[in-house]
PDB file of N, CA, C and O in Angstrom, chain B, residues numbered from 101:
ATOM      1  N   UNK B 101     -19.518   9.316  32.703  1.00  0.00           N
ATOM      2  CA  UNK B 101     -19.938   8.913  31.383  1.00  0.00           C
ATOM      3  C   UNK B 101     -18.770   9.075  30.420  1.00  0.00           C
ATOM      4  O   UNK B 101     -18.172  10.144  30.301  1.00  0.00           O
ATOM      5  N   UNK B 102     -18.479   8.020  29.765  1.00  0.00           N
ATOM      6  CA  UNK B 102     -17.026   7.943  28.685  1.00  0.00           C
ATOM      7  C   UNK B 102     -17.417   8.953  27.372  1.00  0.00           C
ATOM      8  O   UNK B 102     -18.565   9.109  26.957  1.00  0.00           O
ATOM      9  N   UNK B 103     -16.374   9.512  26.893  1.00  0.00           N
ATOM     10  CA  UNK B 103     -17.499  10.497  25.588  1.00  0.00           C
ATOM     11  C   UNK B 103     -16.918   9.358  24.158  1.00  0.00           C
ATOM     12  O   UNK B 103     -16.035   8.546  24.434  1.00  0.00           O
ATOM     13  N   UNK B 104     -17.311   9.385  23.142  1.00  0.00           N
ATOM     14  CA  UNK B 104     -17.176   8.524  22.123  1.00  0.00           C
ATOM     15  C   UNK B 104     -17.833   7.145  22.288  1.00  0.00           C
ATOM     16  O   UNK B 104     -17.491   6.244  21.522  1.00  0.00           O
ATOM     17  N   UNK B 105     -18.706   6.936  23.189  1.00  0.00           N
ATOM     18  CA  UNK B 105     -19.921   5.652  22.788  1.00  0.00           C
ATOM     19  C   UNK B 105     -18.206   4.500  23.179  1.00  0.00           C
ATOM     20  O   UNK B 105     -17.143   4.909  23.644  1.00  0.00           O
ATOM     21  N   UNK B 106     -18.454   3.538  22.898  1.00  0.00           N
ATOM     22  CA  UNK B 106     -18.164   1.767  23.211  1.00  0.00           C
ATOM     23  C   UNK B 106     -16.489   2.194  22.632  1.00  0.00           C
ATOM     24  O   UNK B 106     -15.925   2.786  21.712  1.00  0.00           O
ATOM     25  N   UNK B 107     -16.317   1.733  23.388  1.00  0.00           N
ATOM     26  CA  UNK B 107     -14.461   2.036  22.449  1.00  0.00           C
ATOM     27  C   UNK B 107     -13.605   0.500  22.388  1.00  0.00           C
ATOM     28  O   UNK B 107     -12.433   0.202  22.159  1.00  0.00           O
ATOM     29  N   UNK B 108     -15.054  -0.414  22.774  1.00  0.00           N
ATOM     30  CA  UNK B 108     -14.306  -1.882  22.765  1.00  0.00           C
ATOM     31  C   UNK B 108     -14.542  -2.473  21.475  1.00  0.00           C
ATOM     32  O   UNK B 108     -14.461  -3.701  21.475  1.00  0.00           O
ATOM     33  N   UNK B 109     -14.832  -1.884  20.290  1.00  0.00           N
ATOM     34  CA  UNK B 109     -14.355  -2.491  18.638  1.00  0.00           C
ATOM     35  C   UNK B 109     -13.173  -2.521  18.173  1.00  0.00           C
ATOM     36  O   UNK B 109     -12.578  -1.568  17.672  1.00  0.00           O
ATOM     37  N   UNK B 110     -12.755  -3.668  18.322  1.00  0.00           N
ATOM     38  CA  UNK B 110     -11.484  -4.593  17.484  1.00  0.00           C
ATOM     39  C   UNK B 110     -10.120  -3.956  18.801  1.00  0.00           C
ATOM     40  O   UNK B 110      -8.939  -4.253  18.620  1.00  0.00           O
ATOM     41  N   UNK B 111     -10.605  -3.012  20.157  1.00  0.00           N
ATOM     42  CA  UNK B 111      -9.520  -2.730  20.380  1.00  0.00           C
ATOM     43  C   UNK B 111      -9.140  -1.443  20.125  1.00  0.00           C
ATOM     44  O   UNK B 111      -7.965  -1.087  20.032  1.00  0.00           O
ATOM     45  N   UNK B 112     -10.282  -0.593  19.985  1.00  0.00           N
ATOM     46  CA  UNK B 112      -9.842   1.016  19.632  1.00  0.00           C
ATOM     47  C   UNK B 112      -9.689   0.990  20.905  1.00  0.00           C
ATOM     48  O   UNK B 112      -9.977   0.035  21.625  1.00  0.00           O
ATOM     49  N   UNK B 113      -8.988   2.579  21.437  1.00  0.00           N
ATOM     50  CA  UNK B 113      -8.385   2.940  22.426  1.00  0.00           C
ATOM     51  C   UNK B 113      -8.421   4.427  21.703  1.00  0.00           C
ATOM     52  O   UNK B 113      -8.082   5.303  22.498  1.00  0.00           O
ATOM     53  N   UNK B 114      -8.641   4.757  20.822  1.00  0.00           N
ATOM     54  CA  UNK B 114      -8.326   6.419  20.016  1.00  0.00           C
ATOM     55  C   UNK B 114      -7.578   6.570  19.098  1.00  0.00           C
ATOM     56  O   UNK B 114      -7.719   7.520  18.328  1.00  0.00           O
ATOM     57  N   UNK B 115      -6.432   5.505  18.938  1.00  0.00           N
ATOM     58  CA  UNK B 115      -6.029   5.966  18.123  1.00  0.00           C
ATOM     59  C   UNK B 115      -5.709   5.632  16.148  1.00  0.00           C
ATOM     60  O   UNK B 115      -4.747   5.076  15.617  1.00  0.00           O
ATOM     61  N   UNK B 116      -6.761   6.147  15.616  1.00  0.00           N
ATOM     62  CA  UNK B 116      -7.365   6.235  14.625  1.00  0.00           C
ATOM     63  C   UNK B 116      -6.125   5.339  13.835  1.00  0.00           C
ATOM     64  O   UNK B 116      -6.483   4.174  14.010  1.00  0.00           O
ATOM     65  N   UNK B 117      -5.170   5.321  13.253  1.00  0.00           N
ATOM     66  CA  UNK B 117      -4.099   4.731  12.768  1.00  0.00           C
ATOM     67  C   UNK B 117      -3.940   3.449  12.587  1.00  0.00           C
ATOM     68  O   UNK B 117      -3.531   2.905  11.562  1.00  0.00           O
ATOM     69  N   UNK B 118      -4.366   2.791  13.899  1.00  0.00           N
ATOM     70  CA  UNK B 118      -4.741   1.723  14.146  1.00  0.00           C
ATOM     71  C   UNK B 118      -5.558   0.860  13.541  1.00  0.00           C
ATOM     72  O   UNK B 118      -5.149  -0.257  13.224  1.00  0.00           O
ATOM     73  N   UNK B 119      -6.799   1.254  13.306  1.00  0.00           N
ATOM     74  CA  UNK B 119      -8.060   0.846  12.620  1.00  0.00           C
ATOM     75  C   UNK B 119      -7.557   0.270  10.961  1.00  0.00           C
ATOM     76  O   UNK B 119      -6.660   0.810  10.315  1.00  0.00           O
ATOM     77  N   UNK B 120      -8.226  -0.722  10.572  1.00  0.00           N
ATOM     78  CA  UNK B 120      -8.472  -1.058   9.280  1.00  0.00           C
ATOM     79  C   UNK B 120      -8.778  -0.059   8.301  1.00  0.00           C
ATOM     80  O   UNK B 120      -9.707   0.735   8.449  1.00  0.00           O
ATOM     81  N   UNK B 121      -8.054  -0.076   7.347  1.00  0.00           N
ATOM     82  CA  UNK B 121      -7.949   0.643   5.993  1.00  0.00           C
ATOM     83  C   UNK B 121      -8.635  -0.424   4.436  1.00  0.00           C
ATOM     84  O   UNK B 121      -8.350  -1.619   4.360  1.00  0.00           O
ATOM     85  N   UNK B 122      -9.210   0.032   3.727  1.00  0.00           N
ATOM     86  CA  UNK B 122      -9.300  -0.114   2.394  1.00  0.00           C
ATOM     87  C   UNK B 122      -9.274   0.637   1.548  1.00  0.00           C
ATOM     88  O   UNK B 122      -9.355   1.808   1.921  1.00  0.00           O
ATOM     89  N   UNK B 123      -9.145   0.381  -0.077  1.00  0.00           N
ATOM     90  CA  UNK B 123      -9.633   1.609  -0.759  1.00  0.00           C
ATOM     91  C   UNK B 123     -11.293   1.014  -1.042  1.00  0.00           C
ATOM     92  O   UNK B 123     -11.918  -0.026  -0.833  1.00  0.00           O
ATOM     93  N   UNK B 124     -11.579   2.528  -1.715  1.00  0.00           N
ATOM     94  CA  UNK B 124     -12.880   2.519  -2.162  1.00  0.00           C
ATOM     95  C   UNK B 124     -12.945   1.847  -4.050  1.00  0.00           C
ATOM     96  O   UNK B 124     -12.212   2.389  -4.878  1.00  0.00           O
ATOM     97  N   UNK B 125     -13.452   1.219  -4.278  1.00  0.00           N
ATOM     98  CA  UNK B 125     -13.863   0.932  -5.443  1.00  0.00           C
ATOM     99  C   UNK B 125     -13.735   1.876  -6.490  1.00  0.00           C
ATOM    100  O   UNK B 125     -13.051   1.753  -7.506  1.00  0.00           O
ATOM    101  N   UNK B 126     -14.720   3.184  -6.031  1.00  0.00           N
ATOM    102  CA  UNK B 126     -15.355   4.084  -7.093  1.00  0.00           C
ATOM    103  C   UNK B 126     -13.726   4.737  -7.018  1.00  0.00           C
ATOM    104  O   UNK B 126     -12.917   4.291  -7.832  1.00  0.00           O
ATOM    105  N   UNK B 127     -13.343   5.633  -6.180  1.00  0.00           N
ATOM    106  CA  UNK B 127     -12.262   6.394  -6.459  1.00  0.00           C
ATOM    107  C   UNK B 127     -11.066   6.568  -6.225  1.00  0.00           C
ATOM    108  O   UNK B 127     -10.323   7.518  -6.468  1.00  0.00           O
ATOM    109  N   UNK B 128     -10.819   5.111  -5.487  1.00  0.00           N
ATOM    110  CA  UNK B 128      -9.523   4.707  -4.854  1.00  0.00           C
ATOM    111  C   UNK B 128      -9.393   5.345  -3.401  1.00  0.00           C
ATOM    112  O   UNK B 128      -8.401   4.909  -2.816  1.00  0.00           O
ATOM    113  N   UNK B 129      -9.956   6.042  -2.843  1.00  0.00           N
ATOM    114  CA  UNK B 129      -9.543   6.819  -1.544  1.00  0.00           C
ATOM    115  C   UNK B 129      -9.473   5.673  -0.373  1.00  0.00           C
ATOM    116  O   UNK B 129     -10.024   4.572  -0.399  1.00  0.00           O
ATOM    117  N   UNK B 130      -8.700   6.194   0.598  1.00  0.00           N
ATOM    118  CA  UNK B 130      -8.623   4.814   1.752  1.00  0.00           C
ATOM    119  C   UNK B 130      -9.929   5.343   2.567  1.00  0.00           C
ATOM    120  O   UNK B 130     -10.335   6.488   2.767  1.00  0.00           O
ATOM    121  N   UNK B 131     -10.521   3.845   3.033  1.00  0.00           N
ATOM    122  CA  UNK B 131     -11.788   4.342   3.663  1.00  0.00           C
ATOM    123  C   UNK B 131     -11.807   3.242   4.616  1.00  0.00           C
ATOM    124  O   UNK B 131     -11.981   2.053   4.345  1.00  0.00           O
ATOM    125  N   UNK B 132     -11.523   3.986   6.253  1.00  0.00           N
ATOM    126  CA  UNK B 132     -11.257   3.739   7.608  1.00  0.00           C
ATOM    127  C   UNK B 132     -12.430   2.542   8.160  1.00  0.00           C
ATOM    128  O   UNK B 132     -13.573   2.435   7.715  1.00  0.00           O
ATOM    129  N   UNK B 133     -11.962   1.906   8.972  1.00  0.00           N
ATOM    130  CA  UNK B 133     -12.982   1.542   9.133  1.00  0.00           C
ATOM    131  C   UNK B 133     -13.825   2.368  10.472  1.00  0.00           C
ATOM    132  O   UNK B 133     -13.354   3.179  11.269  1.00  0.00           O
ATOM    133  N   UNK B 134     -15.381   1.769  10.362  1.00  0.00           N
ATOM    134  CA  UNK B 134     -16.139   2.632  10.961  1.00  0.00           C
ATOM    135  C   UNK B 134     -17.133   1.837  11.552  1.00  0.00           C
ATOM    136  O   UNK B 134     -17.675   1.009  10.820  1.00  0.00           O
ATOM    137  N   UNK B 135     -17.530   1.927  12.871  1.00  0.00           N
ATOM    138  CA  UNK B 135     -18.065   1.209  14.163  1.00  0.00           C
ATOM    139  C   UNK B 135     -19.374   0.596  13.180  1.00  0.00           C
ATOM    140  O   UNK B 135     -19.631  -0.588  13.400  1.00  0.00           O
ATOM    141  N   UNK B 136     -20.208   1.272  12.137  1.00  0.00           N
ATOM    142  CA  UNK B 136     -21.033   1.164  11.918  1.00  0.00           C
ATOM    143  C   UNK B 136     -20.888   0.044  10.830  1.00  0.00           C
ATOM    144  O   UNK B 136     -21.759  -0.825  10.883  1.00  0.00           O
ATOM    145  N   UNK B 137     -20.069  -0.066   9.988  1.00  0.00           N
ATOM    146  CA  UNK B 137     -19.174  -1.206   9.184  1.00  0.00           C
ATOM    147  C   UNK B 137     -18.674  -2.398   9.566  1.00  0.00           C
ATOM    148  O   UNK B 137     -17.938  -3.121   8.895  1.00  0.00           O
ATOM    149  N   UNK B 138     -19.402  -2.747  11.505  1.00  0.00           N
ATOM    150  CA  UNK B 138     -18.340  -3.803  11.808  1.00  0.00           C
ATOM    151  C   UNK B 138     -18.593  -4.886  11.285  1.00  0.00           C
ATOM    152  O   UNK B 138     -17.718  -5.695  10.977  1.00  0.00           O
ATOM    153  N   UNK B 139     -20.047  -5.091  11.076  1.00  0.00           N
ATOM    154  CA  UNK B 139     -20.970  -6.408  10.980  1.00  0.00           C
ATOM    155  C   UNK B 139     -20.894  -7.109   9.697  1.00  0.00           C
ATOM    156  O   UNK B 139     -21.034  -8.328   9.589  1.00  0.00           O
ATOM    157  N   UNK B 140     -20.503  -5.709   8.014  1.00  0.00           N
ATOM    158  CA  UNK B 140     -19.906  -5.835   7.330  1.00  0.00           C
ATOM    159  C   UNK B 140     -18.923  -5.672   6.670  1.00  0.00           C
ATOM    160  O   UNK B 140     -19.087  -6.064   5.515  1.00  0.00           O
ATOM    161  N   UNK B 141     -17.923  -5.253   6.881  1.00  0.00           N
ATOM    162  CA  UNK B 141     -16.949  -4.520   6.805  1.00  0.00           C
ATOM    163  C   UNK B 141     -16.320  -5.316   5.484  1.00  0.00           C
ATOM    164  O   UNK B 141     -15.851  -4.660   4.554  1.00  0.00           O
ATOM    165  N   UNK B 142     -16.340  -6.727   5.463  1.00  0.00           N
ATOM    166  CA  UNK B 142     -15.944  -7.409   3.977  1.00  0.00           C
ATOM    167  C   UNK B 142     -16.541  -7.490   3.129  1.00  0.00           C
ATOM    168  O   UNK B 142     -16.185  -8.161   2.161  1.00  0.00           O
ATOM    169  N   UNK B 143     -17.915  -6.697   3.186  1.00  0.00           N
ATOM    170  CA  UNK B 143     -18.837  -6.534   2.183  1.00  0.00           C
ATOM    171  C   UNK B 143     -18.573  -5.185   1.620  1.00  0.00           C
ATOM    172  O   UNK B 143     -18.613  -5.009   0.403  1.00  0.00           O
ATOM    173  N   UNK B 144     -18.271  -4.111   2.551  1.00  0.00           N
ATOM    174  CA  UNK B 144     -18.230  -2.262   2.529  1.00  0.00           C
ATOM    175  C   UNK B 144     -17.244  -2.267   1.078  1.00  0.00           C
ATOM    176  O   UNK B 144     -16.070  -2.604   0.917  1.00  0.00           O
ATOM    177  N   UNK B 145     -18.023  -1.869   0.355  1.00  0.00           N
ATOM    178  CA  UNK B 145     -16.753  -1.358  -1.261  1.00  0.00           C
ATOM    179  C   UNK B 145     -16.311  -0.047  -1.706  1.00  0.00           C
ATOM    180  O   UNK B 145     -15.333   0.323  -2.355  1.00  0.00           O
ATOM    181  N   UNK B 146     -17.863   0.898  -0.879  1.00  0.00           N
ATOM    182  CA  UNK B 146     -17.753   2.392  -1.194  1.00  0.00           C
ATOM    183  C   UNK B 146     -17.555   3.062   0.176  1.00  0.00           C
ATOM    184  O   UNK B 146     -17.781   2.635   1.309  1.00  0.00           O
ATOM    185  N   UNK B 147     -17.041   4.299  -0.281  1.00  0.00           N
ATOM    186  CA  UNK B 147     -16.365   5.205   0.572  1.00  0.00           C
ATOM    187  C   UNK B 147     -17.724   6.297   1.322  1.00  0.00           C
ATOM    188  O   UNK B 147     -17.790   6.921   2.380  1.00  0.00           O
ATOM    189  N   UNK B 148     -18.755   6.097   0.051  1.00  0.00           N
ATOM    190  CA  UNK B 148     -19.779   7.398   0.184  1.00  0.00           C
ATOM    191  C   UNK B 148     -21.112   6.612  -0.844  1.00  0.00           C
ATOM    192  O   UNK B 148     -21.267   5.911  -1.843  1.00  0.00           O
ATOM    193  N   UNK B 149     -21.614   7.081  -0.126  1.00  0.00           N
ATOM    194  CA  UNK B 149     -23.215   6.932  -1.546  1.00  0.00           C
ATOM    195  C   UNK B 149     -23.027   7.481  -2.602  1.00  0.00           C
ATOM    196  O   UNK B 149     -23.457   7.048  -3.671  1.00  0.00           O
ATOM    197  N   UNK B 150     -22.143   8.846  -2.423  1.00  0.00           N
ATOM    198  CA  UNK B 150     -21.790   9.182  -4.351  1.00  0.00           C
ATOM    199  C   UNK B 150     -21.307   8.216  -4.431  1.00  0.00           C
ATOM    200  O   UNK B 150     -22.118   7.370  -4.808  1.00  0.00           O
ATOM    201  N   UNK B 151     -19.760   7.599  -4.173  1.00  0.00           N
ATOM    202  CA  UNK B 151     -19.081   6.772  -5.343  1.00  0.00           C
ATOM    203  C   UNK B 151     -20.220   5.702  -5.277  1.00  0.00           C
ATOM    204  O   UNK B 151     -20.516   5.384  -6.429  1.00  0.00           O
ATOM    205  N   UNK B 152     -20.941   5.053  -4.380  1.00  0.00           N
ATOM    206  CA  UNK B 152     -21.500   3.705  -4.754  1.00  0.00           C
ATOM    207  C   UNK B 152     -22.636   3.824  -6.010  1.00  0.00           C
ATOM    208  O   UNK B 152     -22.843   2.832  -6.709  1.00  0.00           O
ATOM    209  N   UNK B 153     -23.544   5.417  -6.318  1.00  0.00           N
ATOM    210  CA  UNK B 153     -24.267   5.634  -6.667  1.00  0.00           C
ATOM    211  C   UNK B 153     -23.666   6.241  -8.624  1.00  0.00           C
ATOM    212  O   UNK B 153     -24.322   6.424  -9.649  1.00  0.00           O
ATOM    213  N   UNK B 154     -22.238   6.361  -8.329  1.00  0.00           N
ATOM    214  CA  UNK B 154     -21.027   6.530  -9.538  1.00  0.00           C
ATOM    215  C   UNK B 154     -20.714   5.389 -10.200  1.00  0.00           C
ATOM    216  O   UNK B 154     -20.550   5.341 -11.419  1.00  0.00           O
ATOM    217  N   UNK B 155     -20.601   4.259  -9.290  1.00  0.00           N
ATOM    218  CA  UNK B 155     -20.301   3.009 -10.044  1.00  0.00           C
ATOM    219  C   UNK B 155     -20.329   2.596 -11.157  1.00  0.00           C
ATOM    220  O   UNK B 155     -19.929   3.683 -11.573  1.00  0.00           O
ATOM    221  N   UNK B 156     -20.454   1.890 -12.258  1.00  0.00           N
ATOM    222  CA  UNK B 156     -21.060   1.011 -13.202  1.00  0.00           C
ATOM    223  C   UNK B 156     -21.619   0.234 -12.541  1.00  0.00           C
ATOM    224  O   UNK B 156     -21.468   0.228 -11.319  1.00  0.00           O
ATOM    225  N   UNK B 157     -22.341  -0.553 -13.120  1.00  0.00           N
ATOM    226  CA  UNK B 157     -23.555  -1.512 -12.518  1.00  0.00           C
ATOM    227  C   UNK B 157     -22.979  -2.582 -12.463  1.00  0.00           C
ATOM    228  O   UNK B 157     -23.600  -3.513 -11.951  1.00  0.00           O
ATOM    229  N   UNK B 158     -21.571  -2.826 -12.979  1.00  0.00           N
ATOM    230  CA  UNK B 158     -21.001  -4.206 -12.744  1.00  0.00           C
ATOM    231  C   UNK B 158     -20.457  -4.237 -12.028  1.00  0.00           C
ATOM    232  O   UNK B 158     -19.408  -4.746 -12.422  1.00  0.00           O
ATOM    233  N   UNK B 159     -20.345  -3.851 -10.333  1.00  0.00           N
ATOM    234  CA  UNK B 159     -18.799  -3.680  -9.992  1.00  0.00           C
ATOM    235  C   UNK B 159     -19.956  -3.731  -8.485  1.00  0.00           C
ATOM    236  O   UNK B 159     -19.494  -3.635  -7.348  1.00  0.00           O
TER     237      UNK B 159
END
């Protein structure tokens, strides 16, 4: 049994570096991408439910 679930998204292999970067909207931080983000990942703006829940309502 492999440990870390499916490691065939975009081509992971482990090493984290690799993966897609953005910042976050609310506070600028870079926010990785994440297996669970694949489906939207050009939609994903926040880093966390605080910043999305920090926002202004226009954004």
């Amino acid at each position: 049994m492999s440990r870390g679930g499916d490691s065939s998204a975009r081509g992971f292999k482990g090493n984290k570096q690799s993966l897609p970067q953005k910042p976050c909207v609310a506070c600028g931080l870079p926010m990785t991408w994440r297996k669970s983000w694949a489906k939207n990942w050009d939609s994903v703006k926040y880093c966390s439910e605080r910043c999305r829940r920090s926002a202004p309502a226009g954004r």
